[in-house]
Kinemage of the C-alpha trace (Angstrom):
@kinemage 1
@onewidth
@group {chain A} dominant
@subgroup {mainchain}
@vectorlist {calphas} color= white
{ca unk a 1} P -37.033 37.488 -13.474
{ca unk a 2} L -38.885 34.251 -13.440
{ca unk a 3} L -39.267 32.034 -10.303
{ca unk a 4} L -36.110 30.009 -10.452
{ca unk a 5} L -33.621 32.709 -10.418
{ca unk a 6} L -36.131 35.274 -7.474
{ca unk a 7} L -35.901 32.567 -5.095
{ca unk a 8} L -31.962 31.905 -5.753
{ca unk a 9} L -31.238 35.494 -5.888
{ca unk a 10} L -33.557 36.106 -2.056
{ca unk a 11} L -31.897 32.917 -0.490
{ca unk a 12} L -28.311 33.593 -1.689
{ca unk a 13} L -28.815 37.642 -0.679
{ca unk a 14} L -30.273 36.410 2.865
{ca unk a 15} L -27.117 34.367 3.334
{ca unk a 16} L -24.879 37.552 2.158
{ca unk a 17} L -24.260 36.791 -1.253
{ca unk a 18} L -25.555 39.454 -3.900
{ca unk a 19} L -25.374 38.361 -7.157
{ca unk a 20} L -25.066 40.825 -10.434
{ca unk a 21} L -26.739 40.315 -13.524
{ca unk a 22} L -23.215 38.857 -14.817
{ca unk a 23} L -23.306 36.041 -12.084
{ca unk a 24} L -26.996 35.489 -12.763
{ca unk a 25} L -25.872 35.114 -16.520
{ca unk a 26} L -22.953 33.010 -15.582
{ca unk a 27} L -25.178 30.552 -13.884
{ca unk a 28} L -27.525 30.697 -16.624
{ca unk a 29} L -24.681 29.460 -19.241
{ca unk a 30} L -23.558 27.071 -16.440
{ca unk a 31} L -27.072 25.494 -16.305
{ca unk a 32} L -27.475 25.224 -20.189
{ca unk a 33} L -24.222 23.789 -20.753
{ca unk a 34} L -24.531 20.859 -18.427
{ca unk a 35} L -27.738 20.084 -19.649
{ca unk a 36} L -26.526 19.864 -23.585
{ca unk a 37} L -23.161 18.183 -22.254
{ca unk a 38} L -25.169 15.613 -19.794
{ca unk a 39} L -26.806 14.233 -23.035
{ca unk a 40} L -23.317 13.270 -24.635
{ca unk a 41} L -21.861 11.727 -21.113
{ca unk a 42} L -22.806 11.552 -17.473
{ca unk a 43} L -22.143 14.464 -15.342
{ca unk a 44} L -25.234 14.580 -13.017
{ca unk a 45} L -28.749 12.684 -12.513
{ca unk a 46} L -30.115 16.334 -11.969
{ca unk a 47} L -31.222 18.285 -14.860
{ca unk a 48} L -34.241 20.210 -14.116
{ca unk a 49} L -33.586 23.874 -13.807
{ca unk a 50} L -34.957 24.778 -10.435
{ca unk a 51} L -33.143 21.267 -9.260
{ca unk a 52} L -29.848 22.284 -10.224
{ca unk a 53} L -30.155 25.712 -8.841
{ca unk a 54} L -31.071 24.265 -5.369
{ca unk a 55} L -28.840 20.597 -5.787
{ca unk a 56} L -26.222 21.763 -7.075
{ca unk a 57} L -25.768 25.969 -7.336
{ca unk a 58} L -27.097 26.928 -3.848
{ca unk a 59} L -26.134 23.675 -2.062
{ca unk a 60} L -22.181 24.504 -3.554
{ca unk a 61} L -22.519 27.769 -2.470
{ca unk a 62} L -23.850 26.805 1.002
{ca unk a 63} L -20.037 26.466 1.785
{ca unk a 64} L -19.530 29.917 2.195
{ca unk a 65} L -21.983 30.400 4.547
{ca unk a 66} L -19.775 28.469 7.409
{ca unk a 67} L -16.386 29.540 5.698
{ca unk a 68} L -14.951 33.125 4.960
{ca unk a 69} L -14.427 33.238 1.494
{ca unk a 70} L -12.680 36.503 1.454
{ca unk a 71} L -9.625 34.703 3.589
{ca unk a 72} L -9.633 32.140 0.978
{ca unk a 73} L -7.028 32.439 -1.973
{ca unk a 74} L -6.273 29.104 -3.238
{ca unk a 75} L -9.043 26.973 -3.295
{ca unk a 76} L -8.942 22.923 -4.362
{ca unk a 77} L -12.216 20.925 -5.462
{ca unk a 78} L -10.956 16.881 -5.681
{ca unk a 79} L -13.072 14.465 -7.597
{ca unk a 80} L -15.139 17.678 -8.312
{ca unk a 81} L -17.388 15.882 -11.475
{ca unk a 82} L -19.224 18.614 -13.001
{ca unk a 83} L -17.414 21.301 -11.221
{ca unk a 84} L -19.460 21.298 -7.840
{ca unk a 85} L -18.841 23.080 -5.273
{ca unk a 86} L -15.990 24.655 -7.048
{ca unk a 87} L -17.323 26.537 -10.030
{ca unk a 88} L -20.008 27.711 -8.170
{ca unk a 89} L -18.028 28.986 -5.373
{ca unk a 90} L -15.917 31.060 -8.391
{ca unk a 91} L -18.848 32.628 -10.040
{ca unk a 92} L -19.485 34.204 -6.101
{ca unk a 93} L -15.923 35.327 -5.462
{ca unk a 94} L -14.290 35.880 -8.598
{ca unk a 95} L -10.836 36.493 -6.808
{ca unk a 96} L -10.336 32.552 -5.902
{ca unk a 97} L -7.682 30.937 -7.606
{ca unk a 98} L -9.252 27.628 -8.420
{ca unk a 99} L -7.347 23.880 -9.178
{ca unk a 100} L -9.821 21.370 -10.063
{ca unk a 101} L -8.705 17.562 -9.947
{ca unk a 102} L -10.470 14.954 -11.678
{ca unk a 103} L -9.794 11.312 -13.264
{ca unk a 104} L -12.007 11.402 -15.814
{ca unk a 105} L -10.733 13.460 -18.590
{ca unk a 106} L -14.284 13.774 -20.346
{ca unk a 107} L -14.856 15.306 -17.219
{ca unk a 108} L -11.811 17.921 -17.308
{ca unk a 109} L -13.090 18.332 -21.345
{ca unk a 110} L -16.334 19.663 -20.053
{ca unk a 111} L -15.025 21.678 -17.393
{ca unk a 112} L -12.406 23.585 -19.513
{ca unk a 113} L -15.123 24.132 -21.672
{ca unk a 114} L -17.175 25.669 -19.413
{ca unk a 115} L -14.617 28.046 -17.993
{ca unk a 116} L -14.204 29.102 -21.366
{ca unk a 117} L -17.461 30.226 -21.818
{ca unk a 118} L -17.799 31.314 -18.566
{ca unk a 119} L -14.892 34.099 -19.139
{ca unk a 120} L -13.535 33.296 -16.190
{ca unk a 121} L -9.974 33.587 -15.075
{ca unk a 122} L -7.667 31.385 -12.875
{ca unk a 123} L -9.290 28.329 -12.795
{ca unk a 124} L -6.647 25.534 -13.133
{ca unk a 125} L -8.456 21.603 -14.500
{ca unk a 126} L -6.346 18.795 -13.609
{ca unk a 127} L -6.781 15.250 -15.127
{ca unk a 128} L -5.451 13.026 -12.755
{ca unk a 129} L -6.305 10.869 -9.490
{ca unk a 130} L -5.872 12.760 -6.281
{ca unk a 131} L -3.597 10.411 -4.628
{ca unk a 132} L -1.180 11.017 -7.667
{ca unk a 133} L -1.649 14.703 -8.066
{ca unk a 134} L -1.233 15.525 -4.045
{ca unk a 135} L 2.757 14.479 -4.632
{ca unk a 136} L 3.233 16.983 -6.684
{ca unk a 137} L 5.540 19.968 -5.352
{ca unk a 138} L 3.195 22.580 -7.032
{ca unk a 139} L 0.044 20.857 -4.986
{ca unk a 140} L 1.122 19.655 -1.882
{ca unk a 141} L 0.607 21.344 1.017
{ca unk a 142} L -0.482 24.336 -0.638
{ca unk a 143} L -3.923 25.236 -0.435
{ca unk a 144} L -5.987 27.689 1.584
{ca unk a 145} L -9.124 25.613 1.772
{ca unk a 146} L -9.864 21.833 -0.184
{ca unk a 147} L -12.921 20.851 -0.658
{ca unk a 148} L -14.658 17.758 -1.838
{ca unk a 149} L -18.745 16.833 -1.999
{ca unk a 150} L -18.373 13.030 -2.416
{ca unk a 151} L -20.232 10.623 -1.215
{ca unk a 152} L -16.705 8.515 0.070
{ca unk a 153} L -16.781 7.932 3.627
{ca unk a 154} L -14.555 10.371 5.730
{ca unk a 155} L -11.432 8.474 6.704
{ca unk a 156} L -11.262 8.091 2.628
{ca unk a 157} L -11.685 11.701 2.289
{ca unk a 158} L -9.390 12.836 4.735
{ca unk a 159} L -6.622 10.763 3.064
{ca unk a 160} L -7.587 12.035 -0.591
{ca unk a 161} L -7.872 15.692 -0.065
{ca unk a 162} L -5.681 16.776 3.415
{ca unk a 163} L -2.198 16.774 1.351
{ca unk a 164} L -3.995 19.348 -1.127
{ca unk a 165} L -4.322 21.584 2.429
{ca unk a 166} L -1.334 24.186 3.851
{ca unk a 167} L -0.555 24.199 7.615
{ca unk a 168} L -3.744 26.148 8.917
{ca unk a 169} L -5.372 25.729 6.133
{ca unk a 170} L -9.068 23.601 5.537
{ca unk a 171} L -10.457 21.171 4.671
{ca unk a 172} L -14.886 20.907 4.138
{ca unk a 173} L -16.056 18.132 3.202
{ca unk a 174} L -19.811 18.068 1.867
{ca unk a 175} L -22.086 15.688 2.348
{ca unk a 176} L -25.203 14.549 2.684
{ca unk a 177} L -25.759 12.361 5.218
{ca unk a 178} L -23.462 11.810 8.173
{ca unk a 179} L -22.957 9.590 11.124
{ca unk a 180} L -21.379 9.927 14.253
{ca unk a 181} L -19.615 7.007 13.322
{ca unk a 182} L -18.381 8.022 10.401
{ca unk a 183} L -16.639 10.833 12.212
{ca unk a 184} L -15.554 8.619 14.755
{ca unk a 185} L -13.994 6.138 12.282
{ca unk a 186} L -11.953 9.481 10.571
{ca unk a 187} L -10.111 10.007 14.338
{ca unk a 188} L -7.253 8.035 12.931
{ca unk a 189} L -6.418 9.120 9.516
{ca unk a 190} L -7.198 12.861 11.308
{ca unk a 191} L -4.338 11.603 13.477
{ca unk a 192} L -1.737 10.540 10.869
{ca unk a 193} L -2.595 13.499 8.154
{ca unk a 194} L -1.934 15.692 11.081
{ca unk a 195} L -5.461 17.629 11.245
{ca unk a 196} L -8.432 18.068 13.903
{ca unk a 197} L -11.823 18.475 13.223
{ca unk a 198} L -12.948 22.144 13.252
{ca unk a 199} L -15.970 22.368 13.218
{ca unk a 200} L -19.749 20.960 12.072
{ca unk a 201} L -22.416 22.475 10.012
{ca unk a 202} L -25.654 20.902 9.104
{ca unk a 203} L -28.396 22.773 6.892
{ca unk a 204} L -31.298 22.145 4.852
{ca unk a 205} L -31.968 23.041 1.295
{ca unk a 206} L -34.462 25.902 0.886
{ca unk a 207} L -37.107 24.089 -1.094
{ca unk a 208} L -36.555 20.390 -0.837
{ca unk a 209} L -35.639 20.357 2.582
{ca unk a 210} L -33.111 17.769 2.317
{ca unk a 211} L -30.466 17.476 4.963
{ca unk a 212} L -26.667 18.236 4.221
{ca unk a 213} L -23.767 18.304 6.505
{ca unk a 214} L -20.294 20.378 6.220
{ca unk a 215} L -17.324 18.863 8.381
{ca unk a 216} L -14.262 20.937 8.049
{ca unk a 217} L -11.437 19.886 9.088
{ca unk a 218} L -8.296 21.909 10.143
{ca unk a 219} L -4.777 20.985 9.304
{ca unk a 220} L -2.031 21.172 12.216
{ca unk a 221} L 1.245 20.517 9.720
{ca unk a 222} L 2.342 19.178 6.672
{ca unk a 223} L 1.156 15.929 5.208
{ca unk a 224} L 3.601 13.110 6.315
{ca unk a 225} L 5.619 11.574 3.257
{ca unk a 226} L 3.922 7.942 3.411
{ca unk a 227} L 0.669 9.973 2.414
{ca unk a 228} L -1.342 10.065 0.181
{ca unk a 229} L -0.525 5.778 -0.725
{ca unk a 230} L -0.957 4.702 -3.843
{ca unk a 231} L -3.612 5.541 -6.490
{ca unk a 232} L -6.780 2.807 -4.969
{ca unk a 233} L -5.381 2.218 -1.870
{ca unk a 234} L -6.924 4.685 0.059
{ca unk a 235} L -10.368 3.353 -1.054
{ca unk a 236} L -9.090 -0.096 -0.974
{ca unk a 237} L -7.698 -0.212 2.690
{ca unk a 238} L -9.325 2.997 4.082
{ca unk a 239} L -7.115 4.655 7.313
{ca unk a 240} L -9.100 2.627 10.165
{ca unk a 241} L -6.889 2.490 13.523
């Protein structure tokens, strides 16, 4: 086993995760795949190995470390790009039933792709913008836990990915850095999306010891009607009281 993968496999086991050589394998194909399909169109500014292992495989899986994964069923990644935290999160627990919604549908081309070569199973890709999608019967309201690693400020997030989320369900979102402000600016689309701020995680990644914050989010009862607005209006005229 060469360095990469012994310090991925030590940090994920010391956070409870033990990977088998299939998951190791699956990441492997993950890791090759982006980098051939990053050359053809822009899925991520990271493509050296042991930088997407830490960026983007451990720092996805870092979710489960605040989150039970085994109470999770439905899971849905919005504006997930290259499948992160999502895929990921699917190689770890194979049981989640994944829905992945994205715009771009290069982006949905890749990530079919990959699922396909992944051999994984239930793992849904949706082309289409959030604010569209989350009015759909089959979406709304549904989800055990919704989860987005954008760099959109909060009050944006909340309004993109809370309709995804059942009553009880949650909502992380993952992010880099985070203000005080920022979270204080979210208190009124947390008011009209009907949710309340759970809880806050902040870590640092293993070898680059950058920061990154979880929020998740808890939500108290279904989405009003008015919500999501129209596609661009949420990042237009964000939810500010």
């Amino acid at each position: 086993m060469d360095q990469t993968l012994e310090w991925f496999t030590a940090r994920m086991e010391e956070s409870g995760i033990t990977l088998s050589p299939l998951q190791l394998e699956q990441f492997g194909t993950y890791f090759r795949l982006l980098v051939e399909w990053n050359e053809k169109m822009n899925l991520t500014g990271i493509t050296e190995r042991d930088a997407v292992y830490e960026k983007h495989f451990y720092d996805s899986a870092s979710l489960s470390f605040f989150v039970d994964m085994d109470k999770v069923k439905r899971l849905a990644d919005i504006g997930s790009g290259a499948g992160f935290p999502s895929i990921p999160l699917k190689i770890c627990f194979p049981h989640l039933k994944v829905t992945i919604v994205d715009s771009l549908n290069k982006r949905i081309q890749f990530l079919n792709f990959l699922v396909e070569q992944l051999g994984v199973e239930d793992v849904d890709c949706v082309h289409g913008r959030a604010e569209d999608i989350a009015k759909l019967p089959e979406h709304r309201d549904g989800y055990d836990l919704v989860t987005a690693r954008a760099v959109a400020r909060l009050n944006v997030l909340n309004e993109f990915c809370l309709p995804f989320v059942r009553k009880n369900g949650l909502f992380a979102a993952m992010k880099g850095s985070q203000s005080e402000e920022e979270v204080r600016e979210a208190a009124f689309s947390l008011r009209e999306l009907r949710a309340k701020i759970k809880a806050q995680h902040q870590l640092q990644l293993p070898n680059e010891q950058s920061e990154r914050h979880i929020v998740i989010i808890e939500k108290l009862d279904a989405t009003p009607r008015k919500y999501p607005r129209k596609a661009g209006t949420p990042l237009k005229q964000p939810l500010i009281g």
